[in-house]
CHARMM-style PDB file with segment names, atoms N, HN, CA, C and O in Angstrom:
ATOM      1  N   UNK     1       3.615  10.567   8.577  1.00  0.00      PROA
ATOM      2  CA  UNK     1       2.960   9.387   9.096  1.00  0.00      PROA
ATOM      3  C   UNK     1       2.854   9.537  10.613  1.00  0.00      PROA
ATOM      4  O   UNK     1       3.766  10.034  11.273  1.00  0.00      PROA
ATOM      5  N   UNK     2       2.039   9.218  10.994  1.00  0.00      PROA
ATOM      6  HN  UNK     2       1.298   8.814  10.457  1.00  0.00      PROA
ATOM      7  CA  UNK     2       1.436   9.225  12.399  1.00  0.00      PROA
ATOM      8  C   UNK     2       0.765   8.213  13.079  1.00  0.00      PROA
ATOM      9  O   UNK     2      -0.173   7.653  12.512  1.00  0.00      PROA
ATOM     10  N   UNK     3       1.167   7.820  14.439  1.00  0.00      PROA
ATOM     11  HN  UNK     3       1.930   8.275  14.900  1.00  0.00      PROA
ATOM     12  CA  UNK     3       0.239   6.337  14.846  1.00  0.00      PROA
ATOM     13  C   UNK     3       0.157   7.254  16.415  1.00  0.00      PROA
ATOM     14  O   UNK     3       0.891   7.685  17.305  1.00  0.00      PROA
ATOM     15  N   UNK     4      -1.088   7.193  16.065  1.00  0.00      PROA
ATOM     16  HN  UNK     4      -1.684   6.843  15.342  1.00  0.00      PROA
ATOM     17  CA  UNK     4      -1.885   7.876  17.474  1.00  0.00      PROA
ATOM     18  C   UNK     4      -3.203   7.137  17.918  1.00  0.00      PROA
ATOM     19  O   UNK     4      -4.030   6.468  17.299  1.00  0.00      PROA
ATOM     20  N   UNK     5      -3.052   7.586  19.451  1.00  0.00      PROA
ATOM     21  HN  UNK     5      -2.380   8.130  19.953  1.00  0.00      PROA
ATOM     22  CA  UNK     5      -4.390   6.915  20.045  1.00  0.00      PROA
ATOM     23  C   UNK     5      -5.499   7.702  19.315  1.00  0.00      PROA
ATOM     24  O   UNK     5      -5.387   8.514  18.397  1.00  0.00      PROA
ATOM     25  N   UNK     6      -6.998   7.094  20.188  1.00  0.00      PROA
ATOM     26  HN  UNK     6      -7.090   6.435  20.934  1.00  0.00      PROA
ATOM     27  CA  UNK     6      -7.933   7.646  19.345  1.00  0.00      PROA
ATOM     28  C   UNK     6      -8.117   9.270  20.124  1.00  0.00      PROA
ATOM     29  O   UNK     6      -8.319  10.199  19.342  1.00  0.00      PROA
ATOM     30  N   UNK     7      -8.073   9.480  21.079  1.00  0.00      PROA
ATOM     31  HN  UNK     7      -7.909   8.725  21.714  1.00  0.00      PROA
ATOM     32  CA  UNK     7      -7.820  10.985  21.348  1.00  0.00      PROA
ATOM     33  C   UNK     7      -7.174  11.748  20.645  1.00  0.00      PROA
ATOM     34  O   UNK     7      -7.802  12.796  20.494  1.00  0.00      PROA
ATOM     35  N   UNK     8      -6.068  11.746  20.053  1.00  0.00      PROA
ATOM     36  HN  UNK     8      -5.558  10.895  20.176  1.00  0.00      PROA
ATOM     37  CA  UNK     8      -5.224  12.448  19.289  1.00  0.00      PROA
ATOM     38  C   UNK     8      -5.220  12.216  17.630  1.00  0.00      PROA
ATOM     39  O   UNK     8      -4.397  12.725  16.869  1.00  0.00      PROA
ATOM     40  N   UNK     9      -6.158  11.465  17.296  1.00  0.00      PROA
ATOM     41  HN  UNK     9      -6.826  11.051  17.914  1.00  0.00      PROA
ATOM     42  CA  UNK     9      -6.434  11.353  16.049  1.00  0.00      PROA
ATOM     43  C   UNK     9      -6.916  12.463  15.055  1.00  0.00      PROA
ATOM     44  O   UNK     9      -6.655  12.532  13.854  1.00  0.00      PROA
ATOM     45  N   UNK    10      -7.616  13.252  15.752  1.00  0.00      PROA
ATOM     46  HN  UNK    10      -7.828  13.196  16.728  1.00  0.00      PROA
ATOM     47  CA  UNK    10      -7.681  14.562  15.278  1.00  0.00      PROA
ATOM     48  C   UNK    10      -6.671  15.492  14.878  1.00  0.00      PROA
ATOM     49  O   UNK    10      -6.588  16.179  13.860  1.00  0.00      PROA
ATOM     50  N   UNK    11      -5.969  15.392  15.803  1.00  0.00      PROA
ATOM     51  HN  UNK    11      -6.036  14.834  16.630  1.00  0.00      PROA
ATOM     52  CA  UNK    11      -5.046  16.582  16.044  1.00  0.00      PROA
ATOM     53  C   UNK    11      -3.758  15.576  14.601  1.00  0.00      PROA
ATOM     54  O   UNK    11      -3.417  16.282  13.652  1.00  0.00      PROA
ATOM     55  N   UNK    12      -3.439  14.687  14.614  1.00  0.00      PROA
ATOM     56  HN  UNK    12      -3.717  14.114  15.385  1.00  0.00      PROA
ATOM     57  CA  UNK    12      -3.001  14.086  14.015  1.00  0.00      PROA
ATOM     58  C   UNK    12      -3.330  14.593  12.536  1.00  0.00      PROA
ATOM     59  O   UNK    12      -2.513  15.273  11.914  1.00  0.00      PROA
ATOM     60  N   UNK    13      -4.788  14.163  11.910  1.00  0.00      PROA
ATOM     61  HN  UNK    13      -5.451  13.610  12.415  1.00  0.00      PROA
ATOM     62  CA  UNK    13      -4.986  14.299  11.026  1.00  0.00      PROA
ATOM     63  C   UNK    13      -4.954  16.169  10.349  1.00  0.00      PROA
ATOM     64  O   UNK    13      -4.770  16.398   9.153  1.00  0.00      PROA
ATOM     65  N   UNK    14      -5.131  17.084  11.204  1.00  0.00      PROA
ATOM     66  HN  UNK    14      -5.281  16.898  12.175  1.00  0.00      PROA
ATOM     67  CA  UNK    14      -4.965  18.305  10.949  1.00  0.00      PROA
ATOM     68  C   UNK    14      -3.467  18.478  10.910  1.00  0.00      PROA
ATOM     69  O   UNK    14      -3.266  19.417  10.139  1.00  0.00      PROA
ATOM     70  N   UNK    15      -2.267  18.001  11.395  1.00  0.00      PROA
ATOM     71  HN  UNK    15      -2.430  17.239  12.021  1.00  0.00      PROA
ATOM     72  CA  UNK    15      -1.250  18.332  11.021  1.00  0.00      PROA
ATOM     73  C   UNK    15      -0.803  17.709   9.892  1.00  0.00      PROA
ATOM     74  O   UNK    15       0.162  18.205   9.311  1.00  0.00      PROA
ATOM     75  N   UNK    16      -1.455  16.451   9.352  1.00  0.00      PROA
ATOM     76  HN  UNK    16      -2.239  16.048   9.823  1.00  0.00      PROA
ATOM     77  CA  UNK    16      -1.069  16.026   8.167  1.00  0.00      PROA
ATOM     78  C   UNK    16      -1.815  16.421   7.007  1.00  0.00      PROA
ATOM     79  O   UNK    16      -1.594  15.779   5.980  1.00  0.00      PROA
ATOM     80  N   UNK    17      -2.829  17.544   6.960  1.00  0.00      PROA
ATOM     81  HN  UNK    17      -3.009  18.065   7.794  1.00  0.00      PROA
ATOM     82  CA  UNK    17      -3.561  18.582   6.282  1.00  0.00      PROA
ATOM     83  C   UNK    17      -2.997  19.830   6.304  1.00  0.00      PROA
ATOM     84  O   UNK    17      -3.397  20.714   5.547  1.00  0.00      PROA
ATOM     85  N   UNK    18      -1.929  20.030   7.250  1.00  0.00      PROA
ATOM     86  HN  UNK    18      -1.604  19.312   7.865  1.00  0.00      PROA
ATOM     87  CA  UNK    18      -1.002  21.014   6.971  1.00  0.00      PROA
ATOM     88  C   UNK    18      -0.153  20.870   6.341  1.00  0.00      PROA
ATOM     89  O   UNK    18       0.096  21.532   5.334  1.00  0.00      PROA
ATOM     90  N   UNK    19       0.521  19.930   6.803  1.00  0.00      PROA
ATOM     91  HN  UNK    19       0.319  19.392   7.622  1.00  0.00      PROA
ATOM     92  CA  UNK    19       1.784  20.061   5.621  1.00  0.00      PROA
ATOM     93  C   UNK    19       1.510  19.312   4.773  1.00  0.00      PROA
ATOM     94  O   UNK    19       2.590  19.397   4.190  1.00  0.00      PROA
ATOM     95  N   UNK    20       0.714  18.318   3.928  1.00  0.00      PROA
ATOM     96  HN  UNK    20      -0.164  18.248   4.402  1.00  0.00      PROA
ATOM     97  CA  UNK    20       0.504  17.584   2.867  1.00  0.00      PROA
ATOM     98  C   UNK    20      -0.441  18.485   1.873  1.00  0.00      PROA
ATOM     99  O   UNK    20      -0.138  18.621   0.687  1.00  0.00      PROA
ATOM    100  N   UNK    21      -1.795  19.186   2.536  1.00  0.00      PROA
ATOM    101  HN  UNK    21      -2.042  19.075   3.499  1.00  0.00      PROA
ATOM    102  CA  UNK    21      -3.036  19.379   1.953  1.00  0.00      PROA
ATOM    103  C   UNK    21      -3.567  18.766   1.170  1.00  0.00      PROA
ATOM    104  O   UNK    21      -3.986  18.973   0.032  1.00  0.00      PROA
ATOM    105  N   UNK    22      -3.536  17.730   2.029  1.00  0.00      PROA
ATOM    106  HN  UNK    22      -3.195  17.561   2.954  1.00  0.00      PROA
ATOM    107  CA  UNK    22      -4.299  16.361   1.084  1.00  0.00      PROA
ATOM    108  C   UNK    22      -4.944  15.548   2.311  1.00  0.00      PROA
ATOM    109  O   UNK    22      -4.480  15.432   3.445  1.00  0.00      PROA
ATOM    110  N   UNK    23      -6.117  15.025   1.797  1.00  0.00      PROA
ATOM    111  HN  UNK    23      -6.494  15.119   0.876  1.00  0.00      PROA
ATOM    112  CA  UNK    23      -6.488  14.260   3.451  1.00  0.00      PROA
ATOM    113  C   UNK    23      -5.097  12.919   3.638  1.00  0.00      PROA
ATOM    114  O   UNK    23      -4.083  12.821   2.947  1.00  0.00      PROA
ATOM    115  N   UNK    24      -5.434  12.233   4.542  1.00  0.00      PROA
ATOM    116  HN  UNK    24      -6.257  12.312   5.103  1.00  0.00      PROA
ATOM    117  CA  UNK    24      -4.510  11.361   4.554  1.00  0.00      PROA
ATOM    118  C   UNK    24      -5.662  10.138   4.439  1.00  0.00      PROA
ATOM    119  O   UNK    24      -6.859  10.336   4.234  1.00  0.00      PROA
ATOM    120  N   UNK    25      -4.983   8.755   4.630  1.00  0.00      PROA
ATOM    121  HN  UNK    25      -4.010   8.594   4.796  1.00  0.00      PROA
ATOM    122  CA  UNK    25      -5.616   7.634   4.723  1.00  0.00      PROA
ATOM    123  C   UNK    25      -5.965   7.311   5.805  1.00  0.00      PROA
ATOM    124  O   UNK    25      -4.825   6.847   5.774  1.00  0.00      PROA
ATOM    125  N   UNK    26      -6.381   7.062   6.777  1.00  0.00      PROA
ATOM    126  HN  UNK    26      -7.307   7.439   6.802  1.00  0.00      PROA
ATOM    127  CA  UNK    26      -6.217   6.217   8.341  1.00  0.00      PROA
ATOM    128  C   UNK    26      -6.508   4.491   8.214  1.00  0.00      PROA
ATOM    129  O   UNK    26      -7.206   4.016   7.318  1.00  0.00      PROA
ATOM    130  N   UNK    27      -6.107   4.001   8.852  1.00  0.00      PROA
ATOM    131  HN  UNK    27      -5.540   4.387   9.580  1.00  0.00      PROA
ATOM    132  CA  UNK    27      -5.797   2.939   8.786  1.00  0.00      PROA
ATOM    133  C   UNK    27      -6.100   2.385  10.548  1.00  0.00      PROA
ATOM    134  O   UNK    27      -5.719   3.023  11.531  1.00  0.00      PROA
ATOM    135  N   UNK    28      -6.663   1.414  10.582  1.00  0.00      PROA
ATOM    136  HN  UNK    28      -6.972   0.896   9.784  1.00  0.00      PROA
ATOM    137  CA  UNK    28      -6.719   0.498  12.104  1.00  0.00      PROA
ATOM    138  C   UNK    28      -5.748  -0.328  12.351  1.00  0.00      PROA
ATOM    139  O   UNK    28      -5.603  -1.481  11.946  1.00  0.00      PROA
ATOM    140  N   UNK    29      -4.937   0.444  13.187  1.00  0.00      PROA
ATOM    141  HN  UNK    29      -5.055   1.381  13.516  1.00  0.00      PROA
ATOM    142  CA  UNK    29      -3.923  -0.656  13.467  1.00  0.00      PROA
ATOM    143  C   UNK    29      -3.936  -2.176  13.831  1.00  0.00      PROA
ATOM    144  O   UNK    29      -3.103  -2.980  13.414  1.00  0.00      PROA
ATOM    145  N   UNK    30      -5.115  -2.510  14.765  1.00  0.00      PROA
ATOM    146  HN  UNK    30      -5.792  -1.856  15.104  1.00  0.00      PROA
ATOM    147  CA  UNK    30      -5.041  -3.899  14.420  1.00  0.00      PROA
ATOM    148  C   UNK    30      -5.786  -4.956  13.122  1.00  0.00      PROA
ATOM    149  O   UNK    30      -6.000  -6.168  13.138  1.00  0.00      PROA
ATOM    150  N   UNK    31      -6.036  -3.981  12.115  1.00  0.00      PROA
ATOM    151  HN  UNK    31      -5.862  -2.997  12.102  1.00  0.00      PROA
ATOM    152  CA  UNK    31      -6.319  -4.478  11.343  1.00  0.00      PROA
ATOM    153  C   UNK    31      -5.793  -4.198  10.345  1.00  0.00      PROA
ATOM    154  O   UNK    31      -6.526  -4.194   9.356  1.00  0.00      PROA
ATOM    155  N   UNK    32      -4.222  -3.820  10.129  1.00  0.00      PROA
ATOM    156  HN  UNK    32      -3.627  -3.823  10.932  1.00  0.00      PROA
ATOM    157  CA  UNK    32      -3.071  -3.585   8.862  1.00  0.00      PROA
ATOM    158  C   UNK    32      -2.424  -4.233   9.464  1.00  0.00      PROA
ATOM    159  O   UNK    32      -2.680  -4.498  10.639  1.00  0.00      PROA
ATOM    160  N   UNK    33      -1.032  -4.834   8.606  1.00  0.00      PROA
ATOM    161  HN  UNK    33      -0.824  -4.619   7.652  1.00  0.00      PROA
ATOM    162  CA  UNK    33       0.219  -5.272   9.261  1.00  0.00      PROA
ATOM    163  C   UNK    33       1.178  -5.249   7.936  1.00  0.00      PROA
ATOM    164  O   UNK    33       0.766  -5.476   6.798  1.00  0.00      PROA
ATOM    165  N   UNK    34       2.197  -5.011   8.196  1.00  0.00      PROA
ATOM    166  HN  UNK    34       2.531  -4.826   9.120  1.00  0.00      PROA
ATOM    167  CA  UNK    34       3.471  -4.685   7.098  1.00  0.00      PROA
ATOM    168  C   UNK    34       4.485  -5.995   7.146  1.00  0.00      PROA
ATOM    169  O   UNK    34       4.305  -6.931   7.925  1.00  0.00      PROA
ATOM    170  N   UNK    35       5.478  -5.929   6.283  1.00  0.00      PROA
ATOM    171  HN  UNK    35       5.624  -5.168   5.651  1.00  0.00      PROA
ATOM    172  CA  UNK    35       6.099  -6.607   6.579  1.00  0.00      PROA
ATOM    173  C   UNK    35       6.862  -6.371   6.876  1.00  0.00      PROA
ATOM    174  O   UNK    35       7.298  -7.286   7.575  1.00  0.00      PROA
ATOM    175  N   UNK    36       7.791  -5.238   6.809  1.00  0.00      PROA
ATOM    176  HN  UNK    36       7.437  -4.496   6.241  1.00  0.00      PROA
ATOM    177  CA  UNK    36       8.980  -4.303   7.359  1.00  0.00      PROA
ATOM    178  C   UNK    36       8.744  -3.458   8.087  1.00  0.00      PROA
ATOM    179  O   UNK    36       9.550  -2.533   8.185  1.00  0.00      PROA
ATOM    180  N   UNK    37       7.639  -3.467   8.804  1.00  0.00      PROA
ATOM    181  HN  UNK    37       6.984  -4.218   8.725  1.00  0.00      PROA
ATOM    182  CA  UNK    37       7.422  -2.265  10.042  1.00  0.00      PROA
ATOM    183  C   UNK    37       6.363  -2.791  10.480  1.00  0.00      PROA
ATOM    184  O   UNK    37       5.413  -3.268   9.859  1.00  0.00      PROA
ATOM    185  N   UNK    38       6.697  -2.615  12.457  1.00  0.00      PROA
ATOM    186  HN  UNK    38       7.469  -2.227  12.961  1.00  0.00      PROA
ATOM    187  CA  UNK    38       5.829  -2.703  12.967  1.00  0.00      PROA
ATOM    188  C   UNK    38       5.688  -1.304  14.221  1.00  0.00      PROA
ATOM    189  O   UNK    38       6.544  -0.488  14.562  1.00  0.00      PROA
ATOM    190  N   UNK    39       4.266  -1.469  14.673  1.00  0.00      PROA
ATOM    191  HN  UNK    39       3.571  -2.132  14.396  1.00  0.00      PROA
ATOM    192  CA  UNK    39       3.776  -0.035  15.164  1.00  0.00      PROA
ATOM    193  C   UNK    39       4.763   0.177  16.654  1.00  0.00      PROA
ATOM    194  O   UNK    39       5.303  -0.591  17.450  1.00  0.00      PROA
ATOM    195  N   UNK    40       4.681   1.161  16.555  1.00  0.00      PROA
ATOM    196  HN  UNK    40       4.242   1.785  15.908  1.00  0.00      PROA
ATOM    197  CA  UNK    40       5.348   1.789  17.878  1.00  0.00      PROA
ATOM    198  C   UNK    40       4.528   1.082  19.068  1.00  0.00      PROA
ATOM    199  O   UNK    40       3.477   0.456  18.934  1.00  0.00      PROA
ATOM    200  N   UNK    41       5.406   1.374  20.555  1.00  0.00      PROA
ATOM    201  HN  UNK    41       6.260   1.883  20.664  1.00  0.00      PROA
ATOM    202  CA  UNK    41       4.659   1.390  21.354  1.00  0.00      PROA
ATOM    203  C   UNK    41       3.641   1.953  21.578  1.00  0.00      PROA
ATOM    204  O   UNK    41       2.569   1.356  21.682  1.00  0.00      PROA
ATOM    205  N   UNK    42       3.800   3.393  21.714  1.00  0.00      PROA
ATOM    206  HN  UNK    42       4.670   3.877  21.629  1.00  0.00      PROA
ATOM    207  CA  UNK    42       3.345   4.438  21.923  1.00  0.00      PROA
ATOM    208  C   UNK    42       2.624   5.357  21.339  1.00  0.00      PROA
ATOM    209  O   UNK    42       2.855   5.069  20.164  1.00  0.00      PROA
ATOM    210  N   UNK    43       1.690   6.545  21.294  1.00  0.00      PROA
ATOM    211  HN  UNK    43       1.503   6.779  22.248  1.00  0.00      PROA
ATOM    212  CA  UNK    43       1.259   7.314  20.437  1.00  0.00      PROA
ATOM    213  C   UNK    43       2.275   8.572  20.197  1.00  0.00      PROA
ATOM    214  O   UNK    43       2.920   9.340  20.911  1.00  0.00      PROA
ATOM    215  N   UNK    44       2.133   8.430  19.265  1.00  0.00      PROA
ATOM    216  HN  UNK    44       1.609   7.806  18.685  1.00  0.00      PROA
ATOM    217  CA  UNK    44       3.103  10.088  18.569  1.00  0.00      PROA
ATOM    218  C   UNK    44       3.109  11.299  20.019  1.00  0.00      PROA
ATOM    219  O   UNK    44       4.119  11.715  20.587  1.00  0.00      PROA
ATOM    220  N   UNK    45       1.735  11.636  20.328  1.00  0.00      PROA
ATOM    221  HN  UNK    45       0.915  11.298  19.867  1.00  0.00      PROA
ATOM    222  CA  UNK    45       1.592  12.658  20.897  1.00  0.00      PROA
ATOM    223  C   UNK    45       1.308  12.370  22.469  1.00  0.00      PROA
ATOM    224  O   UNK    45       0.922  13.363  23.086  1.00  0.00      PROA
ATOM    225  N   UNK    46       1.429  11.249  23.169  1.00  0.00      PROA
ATOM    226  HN  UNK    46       1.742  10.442  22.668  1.00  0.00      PROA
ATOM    227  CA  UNK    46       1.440  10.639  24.272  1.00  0.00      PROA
ATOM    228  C   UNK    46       1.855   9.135  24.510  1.00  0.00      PROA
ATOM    229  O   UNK    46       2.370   8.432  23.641  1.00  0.00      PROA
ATOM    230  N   UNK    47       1.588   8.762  25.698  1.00  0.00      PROA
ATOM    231  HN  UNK    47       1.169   9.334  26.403  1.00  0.00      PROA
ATOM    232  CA  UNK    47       2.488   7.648  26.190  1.00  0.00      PROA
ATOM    233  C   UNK    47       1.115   6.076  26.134  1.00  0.00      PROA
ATOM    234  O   UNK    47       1.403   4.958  26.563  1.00  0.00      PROA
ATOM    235  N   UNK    48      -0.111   6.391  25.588  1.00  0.00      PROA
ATOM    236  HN  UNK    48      -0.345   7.298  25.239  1.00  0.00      PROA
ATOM    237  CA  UNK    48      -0.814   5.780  24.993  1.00  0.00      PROA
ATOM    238  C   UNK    48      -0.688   4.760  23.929  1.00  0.00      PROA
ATOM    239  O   UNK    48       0.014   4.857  22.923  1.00  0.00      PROA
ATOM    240  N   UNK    49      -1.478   3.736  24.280  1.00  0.00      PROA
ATOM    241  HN  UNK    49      -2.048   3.657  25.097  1.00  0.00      PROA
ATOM    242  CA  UNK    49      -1.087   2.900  22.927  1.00  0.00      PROA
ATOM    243  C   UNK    49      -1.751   3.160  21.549  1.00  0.00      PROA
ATOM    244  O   UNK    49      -2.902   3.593  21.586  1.00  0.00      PROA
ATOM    245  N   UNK    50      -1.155   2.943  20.294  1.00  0.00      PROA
ATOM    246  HN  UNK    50      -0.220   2.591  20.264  1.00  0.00      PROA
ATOM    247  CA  UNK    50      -1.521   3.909  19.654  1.00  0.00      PROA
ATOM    248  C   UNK    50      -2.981   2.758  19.282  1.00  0.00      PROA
ATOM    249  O   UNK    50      -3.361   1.801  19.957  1.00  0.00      PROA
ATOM    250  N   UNK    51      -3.621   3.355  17.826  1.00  0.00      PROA
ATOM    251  HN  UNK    51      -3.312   4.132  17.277  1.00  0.00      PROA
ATOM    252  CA  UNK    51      -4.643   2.352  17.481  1.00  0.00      PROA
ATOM    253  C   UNK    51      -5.050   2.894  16.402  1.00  0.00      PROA
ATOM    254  O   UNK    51      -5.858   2.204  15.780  1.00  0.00      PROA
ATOM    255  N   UNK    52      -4.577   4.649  15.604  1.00  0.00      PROA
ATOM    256  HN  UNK    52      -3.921   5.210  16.110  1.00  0.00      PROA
ATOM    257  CA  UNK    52      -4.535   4.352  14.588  1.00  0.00      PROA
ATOM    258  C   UNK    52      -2.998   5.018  13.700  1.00  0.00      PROA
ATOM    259  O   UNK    52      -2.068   5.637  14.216  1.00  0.00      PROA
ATOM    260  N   UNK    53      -3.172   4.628  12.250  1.00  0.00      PROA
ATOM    261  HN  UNK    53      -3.928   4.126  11.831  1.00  0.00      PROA
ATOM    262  CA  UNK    53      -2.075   4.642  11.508  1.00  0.00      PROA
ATOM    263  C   UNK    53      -2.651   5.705  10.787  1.00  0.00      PROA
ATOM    264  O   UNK    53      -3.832   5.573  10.467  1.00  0.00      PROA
ATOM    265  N   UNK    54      -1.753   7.252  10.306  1.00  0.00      PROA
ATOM    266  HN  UNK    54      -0.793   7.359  10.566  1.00  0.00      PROA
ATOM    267  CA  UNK    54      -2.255   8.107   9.390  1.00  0.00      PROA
ATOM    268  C   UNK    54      -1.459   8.401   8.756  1.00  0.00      PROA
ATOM    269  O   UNK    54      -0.560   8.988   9.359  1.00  0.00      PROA
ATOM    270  N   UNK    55      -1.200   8.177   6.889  1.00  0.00      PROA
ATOM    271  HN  UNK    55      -1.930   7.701   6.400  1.00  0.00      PROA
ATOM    272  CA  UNK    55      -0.489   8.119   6.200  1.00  0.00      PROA
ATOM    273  C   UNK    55      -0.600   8.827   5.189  1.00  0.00      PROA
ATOM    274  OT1 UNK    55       0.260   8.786   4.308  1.00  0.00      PROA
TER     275      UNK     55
END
Protein backbone atom coordinates (compact mmCIF):
# COMPACT_ATOMS: atom_id res chain seq x y z
CA UNK A 1 0.00 0.00 0.00
CA UNK A 2 1.16 3.32 -0.93
CA UNK A 3 -0.16 7.04 -0.45
CA UNK A 4 1.76 9.24 -2.74
CA UNK A 5 1.59 12.62 -4.26
CA UNK A 6 0.62 12.86 -7.81
CA UNK A 7 4.33 13.01 -8.99
CA UNK A 8 5.20 9.80 -7.56
CA UNK A 9 2.21 7.97 -8.49
CA UNK A 10 3.88 6.31 -11.11
CA UNK A 11 6.72 5.20 -9.59
CA UNK A 12 4.36 3.95 -6.87
CA UNK A 13 2.26 2.00 -9.05
CA UNK A 14 5.34 0.15 -10.83
CA UNK A 15 6.61 -1.00 -7.53
CA UNK A 16 3.34 -2.42 -6.64
CA UNK A 17 3.50 -4.33 -10.20
CA UNK A 18 6.59 -5.66 -8.94
CA UNK A 19 6.03 -7.26 -6.18
CA UNK A 20 2.21 -8.05 -6.50
CA UNK A 21 1.96 -8.47 -10.55
CA UNK A 22 -1.27 -7.45 -10.41
CA UNK A 23 -2.34 -3.83 -11.17
CA UNK A 24 -3.35 -2.26 -8.00
CA UNK A 25 -6.51 -0.10 -7.30
CA UNK A 26 -5.86 3.74 -6.82
CA UNK A 27 -8.03 5.44 -4.93
CA UNK A 28 -8.44 9.59 -4.31
CA UNK A 29 -7.69 10.34 -1.17
CA UNK A 30 -10.06 12.94 -0.61
CA UNK A 31 -12.58 11.04 -1.81
CA UNK A 32 -12.17 7.52 0.41
CA UNK A 33 -12.19 7.54 4.13
CA UNK A 34 -11.84 4.42 6.53
CA UNK A 35 -12.75 3.99 9.66
CA UNK A 36 -9.61 2.68 11.28
CA UNK A 37 -7.08 4.53 9.27
CA UNK A 38 -6.37 7.68 8.36
CA UNK A 39 -3.78 8.99 5.58
CA UNK A 40 -0.39 9.94 6.45
CA UNK A 41 0.95 13.25 6.38
CA UNK A 42 3.20 12.79 3.91
CA UNK A 43 3.95 10.95 0.62
CA UNK A 44 5.70 7.56 0.82
CA UNK A 45 8.46 8.85 -1.42
CA UNK A 46 8.66 12.62 -0.30
CA UNK A 47 7.71 15.21 2.17
CA UNK A 48 4.54 16.11 -0.05
CA UNK A 49 1.10 15.75 0.77
CA UNK A 50 -0.02 12.70 -0.41
CA UNK A 51 -3.42 12.59 -2.72
CA UNK A 52 -3.39 9.25 -3.83
CA UNK A 53 -4.03 5.75 -2.10
CA UNK A 54 -2.54 2.50 -4.03
CA UNK A 55 -3.67 -0.74 -2.80
Amino acid sequence: MYCVCEEHLARAIDEFLEIYEMPPDIYVLEEVSFTDWSAPSHCDFCGKIPEFLVV
